[in-house]
C-alpha positions as CSV (number, residue, x, y, z in Angstrom):
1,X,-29.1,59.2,-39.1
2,X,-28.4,56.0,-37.9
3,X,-30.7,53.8,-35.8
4,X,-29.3,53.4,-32.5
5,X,-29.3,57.5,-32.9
6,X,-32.9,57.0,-33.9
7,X,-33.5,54.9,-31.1
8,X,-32.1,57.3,-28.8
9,X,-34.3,60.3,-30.0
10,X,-37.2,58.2,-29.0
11,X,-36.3,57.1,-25.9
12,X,-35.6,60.9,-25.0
13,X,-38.9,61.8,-26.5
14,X,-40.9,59.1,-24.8
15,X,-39.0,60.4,-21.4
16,X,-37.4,57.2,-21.4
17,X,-33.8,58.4,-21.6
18,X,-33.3,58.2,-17.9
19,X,-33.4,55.6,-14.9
20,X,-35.8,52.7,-15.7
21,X,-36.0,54.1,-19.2
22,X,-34.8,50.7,-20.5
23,X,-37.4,48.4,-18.8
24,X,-40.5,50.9,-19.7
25,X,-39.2,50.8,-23.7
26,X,-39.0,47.0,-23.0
27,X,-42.0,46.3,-21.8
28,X,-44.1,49.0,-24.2
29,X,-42.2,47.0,-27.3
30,X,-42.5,43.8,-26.0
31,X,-38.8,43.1,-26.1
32,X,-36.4,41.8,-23.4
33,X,-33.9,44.6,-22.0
34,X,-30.9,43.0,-24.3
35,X,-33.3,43.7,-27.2
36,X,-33.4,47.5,-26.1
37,X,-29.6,47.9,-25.0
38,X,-28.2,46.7,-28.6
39,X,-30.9,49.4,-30.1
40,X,-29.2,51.8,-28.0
41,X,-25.7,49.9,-28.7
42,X,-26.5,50.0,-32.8
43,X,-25.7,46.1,-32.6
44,X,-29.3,45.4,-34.2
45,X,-30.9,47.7,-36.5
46,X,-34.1,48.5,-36.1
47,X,-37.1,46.8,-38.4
48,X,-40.1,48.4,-39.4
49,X,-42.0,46.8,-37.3
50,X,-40.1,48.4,-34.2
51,X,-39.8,51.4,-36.0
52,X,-43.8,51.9,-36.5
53,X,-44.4,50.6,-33.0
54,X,-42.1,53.1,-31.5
55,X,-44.4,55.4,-33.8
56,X,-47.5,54.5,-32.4
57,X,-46.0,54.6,-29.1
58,X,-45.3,57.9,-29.0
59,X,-48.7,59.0,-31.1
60,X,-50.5,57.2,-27.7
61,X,-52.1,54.6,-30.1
62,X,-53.7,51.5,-28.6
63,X,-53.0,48.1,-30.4
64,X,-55.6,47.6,-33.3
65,X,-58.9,46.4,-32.6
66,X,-62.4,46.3,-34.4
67,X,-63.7,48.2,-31.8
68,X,-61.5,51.0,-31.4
69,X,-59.1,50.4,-34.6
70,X,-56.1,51.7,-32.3
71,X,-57.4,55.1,-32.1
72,X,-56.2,56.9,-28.8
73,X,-58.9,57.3,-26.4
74,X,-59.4,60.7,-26.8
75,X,-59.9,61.8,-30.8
76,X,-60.9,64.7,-33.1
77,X,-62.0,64.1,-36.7
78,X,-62.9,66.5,-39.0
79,X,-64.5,66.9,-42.7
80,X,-64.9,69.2,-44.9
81,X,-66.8,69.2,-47.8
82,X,-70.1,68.2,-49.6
83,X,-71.8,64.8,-48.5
């Protein structure tokens, strides 16, 4: 798959893939809206660092903090086994 086709899965996912799509994947990436057109163009590929943003993004992750270590605000852990 290639990454502008990647890109474009996201976008749909995130609910982006419509008007104003552009500037809300802008501004949630920290990119400028040519950044996000040539994603959707394939004229740049995607790094990993996009690629894990997008990622967290759509896993409703906060950036990384010590407080909160970019959990969402709303989490369920569980463990099973001996102490």
């Amino acid at each position: 798959m290639e990454d502008k086709d990647i890109f474009k899965a996201w976008m749909a996912a995130m609910d982006w893939d419509g008007h104003g799509g552009i500037e809300r994947a802008a501004e949630a990436l920290g990119k400028g809206r040519r950044a996000i057109e040539r994603y959707l163009n394939g004229t740049t590929a995607l790094s990993t660092d996009t690629r894990l943003a997008m990622t967290a993004l759509s896993q409703n992750l906060r950036p990384w903090d010590p407080d909160g270590e970019g959990l969402p605000g709303v989490h369920f852990s569980l463990s099973i086994g001996r102490s």
